[in-house]
LUMSE-221513 format. One line per 8 residues: number of its first residue (from 1); their letters; for each residue x, y, z of N, C-alpha, C, CB. Coordinates in steps of 0.02 Angstrom, whole numbers, padded with zeros to 5 digits, always signed. Glycine has a CB too. Example, Ala and Ser with C-alpha at 12.3 -4.5 7.8 and 13.67 -1.06 7.14 Angstrom:
2
1> AS> +00660,-00284,+00390,+00615,-00225,+00390,+00660,-00165,+00390,+00565,-00224,+00452  +00642,-00112,+00354,+00684,-00053,+00357,+00645,+00002,+00394,+00704,-00030,+00286
***
This chain:
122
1> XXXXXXXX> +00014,-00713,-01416,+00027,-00644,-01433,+00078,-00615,-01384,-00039,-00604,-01431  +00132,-00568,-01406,+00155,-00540,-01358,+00155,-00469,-01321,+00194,-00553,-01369  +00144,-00490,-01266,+00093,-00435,-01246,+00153,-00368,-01237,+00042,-00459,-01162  +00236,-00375,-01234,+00271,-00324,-01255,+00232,-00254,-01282,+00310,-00353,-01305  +00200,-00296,-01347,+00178,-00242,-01414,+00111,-00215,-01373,+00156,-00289,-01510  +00090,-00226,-01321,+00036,-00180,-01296,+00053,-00132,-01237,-00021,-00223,-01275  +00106,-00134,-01217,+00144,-00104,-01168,+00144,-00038,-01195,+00213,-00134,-01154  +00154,+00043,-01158,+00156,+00119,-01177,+00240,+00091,-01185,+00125,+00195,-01110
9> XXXXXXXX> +00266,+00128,-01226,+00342,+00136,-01222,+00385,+00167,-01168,+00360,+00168,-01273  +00336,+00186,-01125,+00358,+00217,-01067,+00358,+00160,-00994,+00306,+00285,-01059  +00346,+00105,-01012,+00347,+00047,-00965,+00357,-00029,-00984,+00288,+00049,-00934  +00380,-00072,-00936,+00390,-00142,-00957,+00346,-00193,-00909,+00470,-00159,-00953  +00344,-00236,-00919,+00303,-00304,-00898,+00292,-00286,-00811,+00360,-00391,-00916  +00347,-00256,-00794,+00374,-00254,-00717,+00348,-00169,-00688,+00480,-00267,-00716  +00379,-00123,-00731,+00368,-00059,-00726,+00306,-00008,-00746,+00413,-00044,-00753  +00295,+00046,-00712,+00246,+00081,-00753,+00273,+00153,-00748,+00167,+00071,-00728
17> XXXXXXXX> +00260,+00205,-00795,+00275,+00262,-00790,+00231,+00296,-00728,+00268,+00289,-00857  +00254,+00349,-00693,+00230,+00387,-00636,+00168,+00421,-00671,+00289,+00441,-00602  +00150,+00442,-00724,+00101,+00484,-00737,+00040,+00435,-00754,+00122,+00535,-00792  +00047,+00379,-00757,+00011,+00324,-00770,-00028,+00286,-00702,+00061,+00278,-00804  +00002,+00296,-00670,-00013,+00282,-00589,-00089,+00344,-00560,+00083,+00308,-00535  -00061,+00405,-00565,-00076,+00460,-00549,-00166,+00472,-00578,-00015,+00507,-00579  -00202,+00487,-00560,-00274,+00468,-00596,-00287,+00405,-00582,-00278,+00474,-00675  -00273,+00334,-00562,-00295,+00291,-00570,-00351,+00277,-00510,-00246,+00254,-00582
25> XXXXXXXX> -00410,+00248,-00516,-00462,+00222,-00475,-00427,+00188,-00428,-00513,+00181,-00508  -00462,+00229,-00353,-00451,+00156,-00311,-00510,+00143,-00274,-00388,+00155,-00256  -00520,+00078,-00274,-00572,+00058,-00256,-00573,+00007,-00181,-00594,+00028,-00317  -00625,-00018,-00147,-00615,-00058,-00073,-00627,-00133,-00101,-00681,-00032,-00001  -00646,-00169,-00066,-00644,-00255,-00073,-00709,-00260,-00083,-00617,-00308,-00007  -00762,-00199,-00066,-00829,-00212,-00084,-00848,-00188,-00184,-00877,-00158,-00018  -00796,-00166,-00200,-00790,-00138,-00274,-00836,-00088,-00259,-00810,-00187,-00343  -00835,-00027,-00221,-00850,+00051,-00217,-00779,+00078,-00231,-00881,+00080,-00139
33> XXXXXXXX> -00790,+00136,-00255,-00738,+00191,-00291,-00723,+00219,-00233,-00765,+00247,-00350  -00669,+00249,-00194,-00682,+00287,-00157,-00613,+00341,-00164,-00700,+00251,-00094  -00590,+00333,-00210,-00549,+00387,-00238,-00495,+00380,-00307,-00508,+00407,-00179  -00448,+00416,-00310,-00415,+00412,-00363,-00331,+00439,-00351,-00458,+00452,-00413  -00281,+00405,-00378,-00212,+00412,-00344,-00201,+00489,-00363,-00147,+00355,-00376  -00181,+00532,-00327,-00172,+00614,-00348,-00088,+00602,-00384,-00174,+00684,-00258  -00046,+00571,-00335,+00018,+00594,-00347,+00069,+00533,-00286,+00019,+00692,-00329  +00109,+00507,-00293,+00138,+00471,-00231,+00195,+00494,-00188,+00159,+00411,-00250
41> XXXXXXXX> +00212,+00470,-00140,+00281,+00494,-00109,+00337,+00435,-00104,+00269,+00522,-00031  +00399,+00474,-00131,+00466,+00418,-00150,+00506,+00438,-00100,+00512,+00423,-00228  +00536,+00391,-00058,+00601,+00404,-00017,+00650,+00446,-00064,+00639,+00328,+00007  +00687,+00464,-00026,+00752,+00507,-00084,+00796,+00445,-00087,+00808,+00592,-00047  +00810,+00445,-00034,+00877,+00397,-00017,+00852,+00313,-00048,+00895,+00395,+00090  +00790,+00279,-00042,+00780,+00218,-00061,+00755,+00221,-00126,+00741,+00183,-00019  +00727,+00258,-00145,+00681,+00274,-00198,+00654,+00228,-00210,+00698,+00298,-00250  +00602,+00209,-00160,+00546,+00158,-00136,+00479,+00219,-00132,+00570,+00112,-00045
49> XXXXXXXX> +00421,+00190,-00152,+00355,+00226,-00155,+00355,+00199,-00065,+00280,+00191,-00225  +00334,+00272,-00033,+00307,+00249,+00038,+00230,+00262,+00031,+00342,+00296,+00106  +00200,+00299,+00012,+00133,+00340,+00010,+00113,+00344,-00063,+00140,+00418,+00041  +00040,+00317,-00061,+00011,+00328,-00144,-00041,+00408,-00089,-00061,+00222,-00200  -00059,+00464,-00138,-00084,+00500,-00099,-00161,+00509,-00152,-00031,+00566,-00079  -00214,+00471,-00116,-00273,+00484,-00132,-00335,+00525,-00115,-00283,+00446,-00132  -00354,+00547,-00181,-00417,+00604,-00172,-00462,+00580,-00151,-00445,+00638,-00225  -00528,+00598,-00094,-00581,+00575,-00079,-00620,+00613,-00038,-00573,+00523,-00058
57> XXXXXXXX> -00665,+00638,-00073,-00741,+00672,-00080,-00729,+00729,-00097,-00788,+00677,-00019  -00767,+00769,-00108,-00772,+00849,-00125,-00825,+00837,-00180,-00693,+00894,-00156  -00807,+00906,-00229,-00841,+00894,-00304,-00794,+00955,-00350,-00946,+00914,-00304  -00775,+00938,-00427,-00741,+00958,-00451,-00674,+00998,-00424,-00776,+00976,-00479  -00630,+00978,-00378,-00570,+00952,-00337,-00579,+01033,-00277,-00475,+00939,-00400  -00648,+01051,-00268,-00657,+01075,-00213,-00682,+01033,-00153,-00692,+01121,-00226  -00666,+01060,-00090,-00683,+01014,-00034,-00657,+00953,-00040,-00750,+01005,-00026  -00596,+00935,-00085,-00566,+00882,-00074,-00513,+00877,-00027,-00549,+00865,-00124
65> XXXXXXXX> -00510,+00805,-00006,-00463,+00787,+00049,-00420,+00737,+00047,-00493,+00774,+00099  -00345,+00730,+00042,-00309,+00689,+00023,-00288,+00641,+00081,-00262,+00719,-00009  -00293,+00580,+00051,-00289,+00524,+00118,-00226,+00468,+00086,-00386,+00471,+00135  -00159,+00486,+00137,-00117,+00448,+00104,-00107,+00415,+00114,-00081,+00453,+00093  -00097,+00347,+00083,-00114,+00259,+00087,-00036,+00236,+00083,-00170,+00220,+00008  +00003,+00186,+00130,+00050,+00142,+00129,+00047,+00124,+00064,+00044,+00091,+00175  +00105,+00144,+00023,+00091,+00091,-00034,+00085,+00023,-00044,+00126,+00095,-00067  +00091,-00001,+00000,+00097,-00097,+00011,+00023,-00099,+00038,+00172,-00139,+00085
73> XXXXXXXX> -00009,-00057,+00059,-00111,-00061,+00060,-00130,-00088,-00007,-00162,+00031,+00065  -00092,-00039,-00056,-00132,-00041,-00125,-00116,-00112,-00171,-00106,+00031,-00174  -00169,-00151,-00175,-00156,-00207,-00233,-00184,-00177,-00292,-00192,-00283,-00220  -00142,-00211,-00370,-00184,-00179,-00418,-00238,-00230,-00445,-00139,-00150,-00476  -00283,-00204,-00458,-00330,-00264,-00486,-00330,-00265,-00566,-00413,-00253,-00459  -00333,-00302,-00621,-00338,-00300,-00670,-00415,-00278,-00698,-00312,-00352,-00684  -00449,-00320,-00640,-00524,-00331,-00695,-00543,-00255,-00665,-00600,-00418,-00674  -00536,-00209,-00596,-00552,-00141,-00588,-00526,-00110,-00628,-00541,-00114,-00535
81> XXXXXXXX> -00480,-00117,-00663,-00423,-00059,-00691,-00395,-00007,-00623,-00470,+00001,-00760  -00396,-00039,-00570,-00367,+00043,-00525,-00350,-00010,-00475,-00436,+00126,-00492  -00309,+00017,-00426,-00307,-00006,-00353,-00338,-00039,-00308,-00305,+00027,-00326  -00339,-00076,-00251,-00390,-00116,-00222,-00362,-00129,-00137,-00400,-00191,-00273  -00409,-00072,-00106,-00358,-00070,-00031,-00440,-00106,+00025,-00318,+00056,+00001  -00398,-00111,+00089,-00447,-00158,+00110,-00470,-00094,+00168,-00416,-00246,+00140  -00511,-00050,+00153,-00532,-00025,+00188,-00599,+00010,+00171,-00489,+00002,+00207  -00654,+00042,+00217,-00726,+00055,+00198,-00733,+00121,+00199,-00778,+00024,+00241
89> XXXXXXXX> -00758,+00167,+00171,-00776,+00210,+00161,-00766,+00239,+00235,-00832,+00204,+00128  -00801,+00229,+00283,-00823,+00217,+00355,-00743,+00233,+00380,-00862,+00128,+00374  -00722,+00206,+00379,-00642,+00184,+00401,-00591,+00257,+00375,-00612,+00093,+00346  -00606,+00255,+00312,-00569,+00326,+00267,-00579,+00371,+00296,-00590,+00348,+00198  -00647,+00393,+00327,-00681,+00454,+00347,-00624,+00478,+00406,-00767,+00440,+00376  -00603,+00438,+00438,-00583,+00415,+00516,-00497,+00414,+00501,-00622,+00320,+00545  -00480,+00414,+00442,-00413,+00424,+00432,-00372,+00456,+00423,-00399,+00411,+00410  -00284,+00472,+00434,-00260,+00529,+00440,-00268,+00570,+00350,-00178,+00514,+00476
97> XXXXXXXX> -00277,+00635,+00364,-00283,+00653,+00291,-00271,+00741,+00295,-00369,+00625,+00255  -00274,+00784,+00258,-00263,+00848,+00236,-00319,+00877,+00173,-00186,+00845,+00213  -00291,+00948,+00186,-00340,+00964,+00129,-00295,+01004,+00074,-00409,+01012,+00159  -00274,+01054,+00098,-00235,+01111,+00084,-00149,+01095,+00070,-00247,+01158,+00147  -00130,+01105,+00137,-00062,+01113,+00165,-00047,+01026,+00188,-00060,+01178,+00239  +00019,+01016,+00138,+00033,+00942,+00148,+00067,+00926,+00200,+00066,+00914,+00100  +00070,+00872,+00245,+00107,+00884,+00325,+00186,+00861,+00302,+00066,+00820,+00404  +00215,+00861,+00367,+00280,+00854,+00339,+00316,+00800,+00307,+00312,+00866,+00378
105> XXXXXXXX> +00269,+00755,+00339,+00298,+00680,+00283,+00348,+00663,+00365,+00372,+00707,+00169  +00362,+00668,+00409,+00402,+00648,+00455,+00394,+00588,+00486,+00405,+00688,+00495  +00446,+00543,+00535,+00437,+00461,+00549,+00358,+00468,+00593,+00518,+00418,+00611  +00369,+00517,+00637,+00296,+00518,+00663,+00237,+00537,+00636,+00293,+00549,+00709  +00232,+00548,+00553,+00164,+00558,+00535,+00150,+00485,+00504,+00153,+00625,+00482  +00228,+00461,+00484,+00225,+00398,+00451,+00209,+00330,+00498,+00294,+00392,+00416  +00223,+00344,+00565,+00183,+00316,+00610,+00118,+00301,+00606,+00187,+00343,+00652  +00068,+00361,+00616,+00018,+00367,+00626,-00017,+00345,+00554,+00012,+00426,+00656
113> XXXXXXXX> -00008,+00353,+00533,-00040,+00340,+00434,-00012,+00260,+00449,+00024,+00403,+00336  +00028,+00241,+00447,+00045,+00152,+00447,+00018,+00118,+00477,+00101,+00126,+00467  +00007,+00152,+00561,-00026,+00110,+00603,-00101,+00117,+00593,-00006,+00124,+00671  -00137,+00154,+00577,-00194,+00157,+00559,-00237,+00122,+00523,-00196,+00193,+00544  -00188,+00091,+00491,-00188,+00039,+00419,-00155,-00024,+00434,-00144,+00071,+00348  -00118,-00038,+00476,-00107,-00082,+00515,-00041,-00105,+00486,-00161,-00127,+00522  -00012,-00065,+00463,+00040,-00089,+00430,+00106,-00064,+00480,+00038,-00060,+00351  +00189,-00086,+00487,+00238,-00073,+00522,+00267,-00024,+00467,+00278,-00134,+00548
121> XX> +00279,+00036,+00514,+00319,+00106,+00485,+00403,+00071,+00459,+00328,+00181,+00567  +00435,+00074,+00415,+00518,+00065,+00415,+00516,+00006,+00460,+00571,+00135,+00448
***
């Protein structure tokens, strides 16, 4: 079968549309939910995803807190349908995040969010 004909017309084998991303489950390596992609951040100049920015805890999107993930954290899983990052609930709590007012996105926040996650900033 070719799986073309199951593709949205808004994506290919390789690609996915941005609003398709956005809502999706992400889940840890233990298969707990522990949030859902809000929205991501694109370089201007590379237009490379640096940041998937995920929701986690509150209830009906009060007391929520956005925790933004290296995009190279996030694997996608097929059989979850959503994302699959290697970190614990435990760990999230403890991570850089916001509620309100989004920070500036600068090399030194991108520091601190990378290294946290253990990943190298640029």
């Amino acid at each position: 079968m070719d799986t073309s004909q199951n593709l949205d017309t808004r994506e290919t084998s390789d690609l996915i549309a941005s609003n398709k991303v956005e809502g999706t489950a992400v889940y840890n390596q233990q298969g707990e939910r522990l949030g859902t992609i809000e929205h991501f951040m694109v370089d201007k100049l590379s237009g490379q995803v640096d940041y998937a920015v995920m929701t986690f805890g509150g209830f009906l999107g009060m007391g929520t807190d956005r925790y933004p993930l290296p995009w190279d954290a996030l694997t996608y899983d097929t059989d979850h349908g959503g994302y699959v990052v290697d970190v614990t609930k435990e760990q999230l709590q403890g991570a850089p995040h916001y509620s309100e007012q989004e920070p500036s996105y600068d090399d030194s926040y991108g520091e601190q969010v990378y290294s946290y996650y253990g990943f190298n900033y640029r």
